[in-house]
Phi, psi and omega in degrees: 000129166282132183236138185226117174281154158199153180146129137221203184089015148201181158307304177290010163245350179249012182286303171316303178278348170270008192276325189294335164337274190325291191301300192298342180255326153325320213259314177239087180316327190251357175327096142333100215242157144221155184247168174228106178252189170275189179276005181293106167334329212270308151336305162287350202273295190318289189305338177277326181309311212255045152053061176230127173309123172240181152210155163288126179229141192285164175230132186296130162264145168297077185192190194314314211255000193300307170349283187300307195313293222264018159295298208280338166279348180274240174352323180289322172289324180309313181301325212247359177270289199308331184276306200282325213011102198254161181240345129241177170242126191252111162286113173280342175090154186126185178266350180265356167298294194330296185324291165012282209279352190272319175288337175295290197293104126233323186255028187071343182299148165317158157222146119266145203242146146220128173245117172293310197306140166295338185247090195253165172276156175315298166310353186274306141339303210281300214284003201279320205294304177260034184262162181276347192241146184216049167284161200225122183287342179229183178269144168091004198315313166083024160306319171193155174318320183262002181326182167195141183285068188268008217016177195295137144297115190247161176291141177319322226269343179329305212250022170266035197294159162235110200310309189299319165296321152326329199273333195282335181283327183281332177075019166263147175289352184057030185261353184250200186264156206229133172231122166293143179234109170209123192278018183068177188323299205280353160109145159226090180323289239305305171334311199260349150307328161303315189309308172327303178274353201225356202296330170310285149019249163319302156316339164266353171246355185207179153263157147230158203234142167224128166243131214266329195119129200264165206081345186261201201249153181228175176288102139014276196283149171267155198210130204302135176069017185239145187210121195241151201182123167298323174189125207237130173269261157305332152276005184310312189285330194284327193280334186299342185293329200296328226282140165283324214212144147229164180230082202258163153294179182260031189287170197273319223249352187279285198297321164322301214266342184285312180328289202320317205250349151079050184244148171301142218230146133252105168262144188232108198284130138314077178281178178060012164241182219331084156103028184036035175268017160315295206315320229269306158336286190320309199287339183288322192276313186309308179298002163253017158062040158285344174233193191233132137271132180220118151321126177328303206258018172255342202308308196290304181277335173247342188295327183303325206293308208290305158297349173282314159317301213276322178325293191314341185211102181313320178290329169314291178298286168323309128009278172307318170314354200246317198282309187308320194278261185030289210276323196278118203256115198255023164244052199247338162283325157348289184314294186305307190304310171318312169326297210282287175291029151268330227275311174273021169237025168264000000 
């Protein structure tokens, strides 16, 4: 069976199709997979470690010119049916999906939809109406009636970190408490202006492994108990083992991969973009009392009080690690691929 993925514009919407990848070349070893991600260098890096055939598509921006961008990715997508001829389409949902899927229902193809998000987008919306599958990372989304609750899918390997490698990658000793700092793939300034500022601080109650984001600006000096990295790939799963606390955005593929690993959260949501669904995120993860929600604009003023609180009581942090662990459903790429190699007897 030819299978055609689409979902990009960072790492954390194609980390998520590639775990649903993996489980589908489990269940079918000759499944043909190719994917369609955006031009984002960051994306092709990921997809060439993980030996998954791709093409690239532009994603129609919302403005004066969108009409013609999504003609012409909208034909780009036509191309790209016609060269895989896939016999469904597995959608993460997002704005490079839409073309895709406009060109799949045109030709007839399945489609399944998966939505990470607690908040879905418009493009998810439009594409929900004609998927034959409608899955959802959280309950209740209310995408459609027959949805099914599959939670977010993470990569096996998320939750295979090795603490002793980590420590050795990082050069911390692991004898004090460790707060992962991470703005998901792309990186949070915001983040790292707090760090910047706040990082002596913060070193008197913990070490910190911070990820900046490629490109962004990190601390100059080096600093006992400090481990600064724009972005971890393969190492990724050894820092989630290190983290007592983490300190994240609110993306759908961040709070997934922190559940899985059952790590404790201060989520600081990305507001006012698309349908507030960080926010929505956050909140979600907060009512099961794996996180914390802090607000963009408490960020600067409340986070030393806030990692200080959580330190101090050990019982606590455990606790939350058990409610965090929770949110993580750990057959969910499984769940989905059934769907996906099924699509044409629905």
């Amino acid at each position: 069976m030819n299978i055609l993925c689409v979902g990009g514009g960072s790492v954390g919407h194609t980390a998520p199709a590639v775990a649903v990848i993996r489980a589908i070349q489990k269940e079918d070893p000759k499944a043909e997979i190719h994917m369609i991600c955006s031009p984002r260098e960051d994306e092709a890096a990921f997809l060439r470690v993980e030996k998954i055939p791709f093409t690239t598509l532009p994603i129609p921006r919302r403005n004066l010119f969108f009409p013609f961008q999504f003609l012409r990715s909208y034909r780009e997508a036509l191309s790209i049916l016609e060269r895989t001829k896939p016999a469904v389409i597995f959608s993460k949902g997002g704005g490079l999906s839409l073309p895709a899927c406009f060109a799949a229902m045109r030709r007839r193809i399945p489609i399944v939809l998966h939505e990470s998000d607690a908040r879905t987008g418009l493009a998810s919306r439009l594409i929900a109406w004609k998927a034959v599958k409608v899955c959802t990372g959280f309950p209740g989304v209310k995408l459609r009636p027959d949805e099914v609750w599959t939670g977010n899918p993470v990569r096996p390997q998320i939750t295979m970190g090795d603490r002793t490698q980590g420590l050795r990658r990082t050069g911390l000793s692991g004898a004090r408490p460790i707060l992962l700092i991470t703005g998901g793939s792309q990186g949070a300034q915001s983040f790292n202006e707090v760090v910047r500022e706040h990082l002596a601080d913060l070193l008197l109650l913990c070490d910190v492994i911070h990820l900046t984001g490629r490109g962004k600006q990190t601390i100059s000096e080096k600093k006992s108990g400090y481990f600064a990295e724009e972005f971890a790939l393969d190492d990724l799963p050894h820092l989630y083992a290190c983290a007592t606390l983490a300190l994240s955005r609110g993306g759908a593929g961040s709070i997934s991969e922190l559940a899985a690993n059952g790590i404790p959260t201060i989520v600081v949501p990305l507001e006012g973009v698309a349908q507030n669904h960080q926010v929505e995120n956050a909140k979600r993860a907060a009512a099961g009392g794996g996180a914390r929600l802090l607000l963009q604009a408490k960020l600067r003023s409340n986070l030393l009080s806030e990692v200080r609180s959580l330190l101090a009581h050990p019982e606590k942090l455990r606790e939350m690690s058990v409610a965090m662990r929770s949110l993580s459903l750990p057959d969910a790429a499984e769940k989905i691929a059934h769907f996906v190699l099924r699509a044409d007897r629905m």
